[in-house]
Residue, then its C-alpha position, 0 to 999 in steps of 0.5 A: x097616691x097611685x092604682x098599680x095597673x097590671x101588664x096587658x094580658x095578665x091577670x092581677x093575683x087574687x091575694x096580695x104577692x111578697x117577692x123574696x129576695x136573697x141579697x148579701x153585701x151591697x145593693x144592686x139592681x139585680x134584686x129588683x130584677x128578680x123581684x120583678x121576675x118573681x112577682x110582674x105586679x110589684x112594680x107599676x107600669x107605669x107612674x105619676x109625675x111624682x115618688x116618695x120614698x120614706x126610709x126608716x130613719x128612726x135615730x142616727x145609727x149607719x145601717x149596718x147596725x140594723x136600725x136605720x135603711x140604707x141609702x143605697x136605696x135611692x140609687x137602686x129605686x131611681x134608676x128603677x123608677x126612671x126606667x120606667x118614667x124619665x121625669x119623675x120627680x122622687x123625694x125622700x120624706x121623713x119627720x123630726x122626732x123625739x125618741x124613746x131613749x134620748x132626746x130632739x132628733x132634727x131630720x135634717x141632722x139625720x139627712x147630713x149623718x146617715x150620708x142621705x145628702x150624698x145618696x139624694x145628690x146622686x140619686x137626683x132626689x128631693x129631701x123633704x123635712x115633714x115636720x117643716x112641710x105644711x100640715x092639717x089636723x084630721x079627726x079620728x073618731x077612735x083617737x081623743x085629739x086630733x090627728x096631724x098630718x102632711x098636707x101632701x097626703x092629698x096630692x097624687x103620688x107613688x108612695x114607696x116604704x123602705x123599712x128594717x126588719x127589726x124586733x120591738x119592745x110593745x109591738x114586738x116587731x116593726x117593718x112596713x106598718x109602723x114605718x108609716x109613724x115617721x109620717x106624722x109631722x110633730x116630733x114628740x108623738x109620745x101622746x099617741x103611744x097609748x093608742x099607737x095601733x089605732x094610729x098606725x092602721x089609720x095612717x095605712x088607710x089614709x097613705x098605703x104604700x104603693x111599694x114595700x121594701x123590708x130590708x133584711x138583709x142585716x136585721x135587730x133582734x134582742x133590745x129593738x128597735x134601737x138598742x138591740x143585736x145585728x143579725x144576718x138573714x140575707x133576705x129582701x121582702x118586696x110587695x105591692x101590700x104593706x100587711x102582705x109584707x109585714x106578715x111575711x116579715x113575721x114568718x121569717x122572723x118566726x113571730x106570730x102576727x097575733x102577737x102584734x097588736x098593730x097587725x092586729x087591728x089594722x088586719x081588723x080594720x081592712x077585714x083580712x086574715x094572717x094568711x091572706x098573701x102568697x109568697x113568691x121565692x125562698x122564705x127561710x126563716x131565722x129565729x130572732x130572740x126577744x128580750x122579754x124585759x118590760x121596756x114599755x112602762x120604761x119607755x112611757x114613763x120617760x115620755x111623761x118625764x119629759x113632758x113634765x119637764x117641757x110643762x114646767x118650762x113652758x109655765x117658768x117661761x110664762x111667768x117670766x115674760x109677764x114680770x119683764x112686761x109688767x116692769x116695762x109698761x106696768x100701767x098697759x100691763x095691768x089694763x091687760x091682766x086685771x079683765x083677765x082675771x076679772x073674767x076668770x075668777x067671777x065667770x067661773x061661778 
């Protein structure tokens, strides 16, 4: 990741600074324009050979809806980005999941139907599928199994979240913060839920945006972050400070950051405060409504389902190959087996 120098002769803000943006309909390069006009040191001067773009791809559900970002973006980000560095090397990451409410979620899949492949053709981008990228296990001392991550997170790169302003059932709302979930490689990280604010802090200390973009323009409210109601606020957060953006997010929404268990502790984490940022722009606030239903026992119990399910295939799976084993070379087979059980049953005692 990249430092984000200040222009010569100005002086760096002493808090974090959120441009807003009043924006309706499709995107343009005005609004990076007037986020530059509002507040000089949300863009870089300059840049790494290479960008990553993360969007919120979170299911397959076109933008309009609020859910996922618009790839618009990378045709408004690269002709930014190249203004200021012509060979710069962007992609778009993002990882293979499985959600909340149905089933495997091929990134690849996600790419073709949200129409990323176009936008990246376009746009002159790579899209990088994490989960087929190389990765490394990390020890986390909160955490009671190791982390995984990418392997890219030690290269040098602008890093760039491009997040939906949306509500959500146990986080009660997601932006740039939890953005940072579809970093992890693996697709099923139902194991992490019960510590999911640990996770998310620790993956902002090791990968912290370098450009925040929380696009409001069509915002989730009701069943977020999925299954939830569209609702118009015309409104674009941009930030070099992903917590700055997030609680700026939080004011418009009218949530209280309190509320937000990853803001909270990432806010412990780096030993700030709710109100350490300065707004630049019209921030006009716009309730959301927020089904108070208790989704999250729902959403955990599903999770435990379905590893239920996937434990007893992978033990029906096992049994299997070792009768077609033992049918086909019965005497190599029991060789094998019977020092294993041996080991087993006596060493245990």
């Amino acid at each position: 990741m990249s430092s984000n120098p200040a222009p010569a002769g100005i002086r760096p803000p002493s808090s974090p600074q959120v441009a807003v943006v009043s924006a309706e309909g499709n995107l343009s390069a005005a609004v990076c324009r007037e986020a530059k006009a509002l507040s000089p040191h949300i863009f870089p001067q300059s840049l790494p050979a290479r960008v990553l773009i993360k969007p919120n791809l979170c299911d397959i559900v076109a933008w309009e809806n609020g859910v996922t970002t618009d790839p618009a973006w990378l045709r408004i980000l690269a002709s930014e980005l190249r203004s200021i560095r012509p060979d710069v090397k962007i992609a778009v990451i993002e990882s293979d999941a499985i959600g909340a409410y149905k089933t495997y979620r091929s990134c690849d899949e996600t790419y073709q139907r949200l129409g990323y492949i176009d936008a990246a053709r376009n746009a002159g981008a790579e899209l990088i599928n994490l989960s087929k990228a190389g990765s490394l296990d990390i020890r986390v001392p909160e955490l009671p199994f190791p982390m995984t991550i990418p392997e890219m997170f030690l290269e040098e790169f602008f890093f760039i979240s491009v997040a939906n302003l949306k509500v959500h059932p146990y986080e009660h709302m997601t932006g740039i913060l939890k953005n940072s979930l579809g970093l992890l490689p693996v697709a099923d990280i139902s194991h992490y839920h019960p510590y999911l604010a640990t996770v998310i802090s620790t993956l902002h200390r090791l990968c912290p945006p370098d450009l925040c973009i929380i696009d409001g323009r069509i915002g989730l409210e009701g069943k977020g972050p999925i299954q939830g109601d569209p609702v118009r606020t015309n409104t674009i957060i941009l930030s070099n400070d992903a917590l700055a953006a997030d609680l700026a997010a939080c004011r418009l929404m009218t949530i209280a950051p309190q509320t937000v268990p990853h803001l909270r502790q990432t806010l412990k984490d780096l030993t700030r405060s709710y109100d350490d940022f300065a707004v630049a722009g019209e921030l006009r606030p716009h309730k959301f409504t927020f089904d108070q239903q208790q989704l999250h026992p729902e959403i955990l119990a599903k999770f435990r389902n379905r590893r239920l399910h996937r434990q007893s295939e992978i033990f029906t799976n096992r049994w299997i190959s070792r009768f077609f084993r033992f049918k086909q070379e019965p005497i190599t087979f029991l060789t094998g087996a019977i020092p294993k059980l041996a080991r087993r049953v006596y060493g245990s005692r």
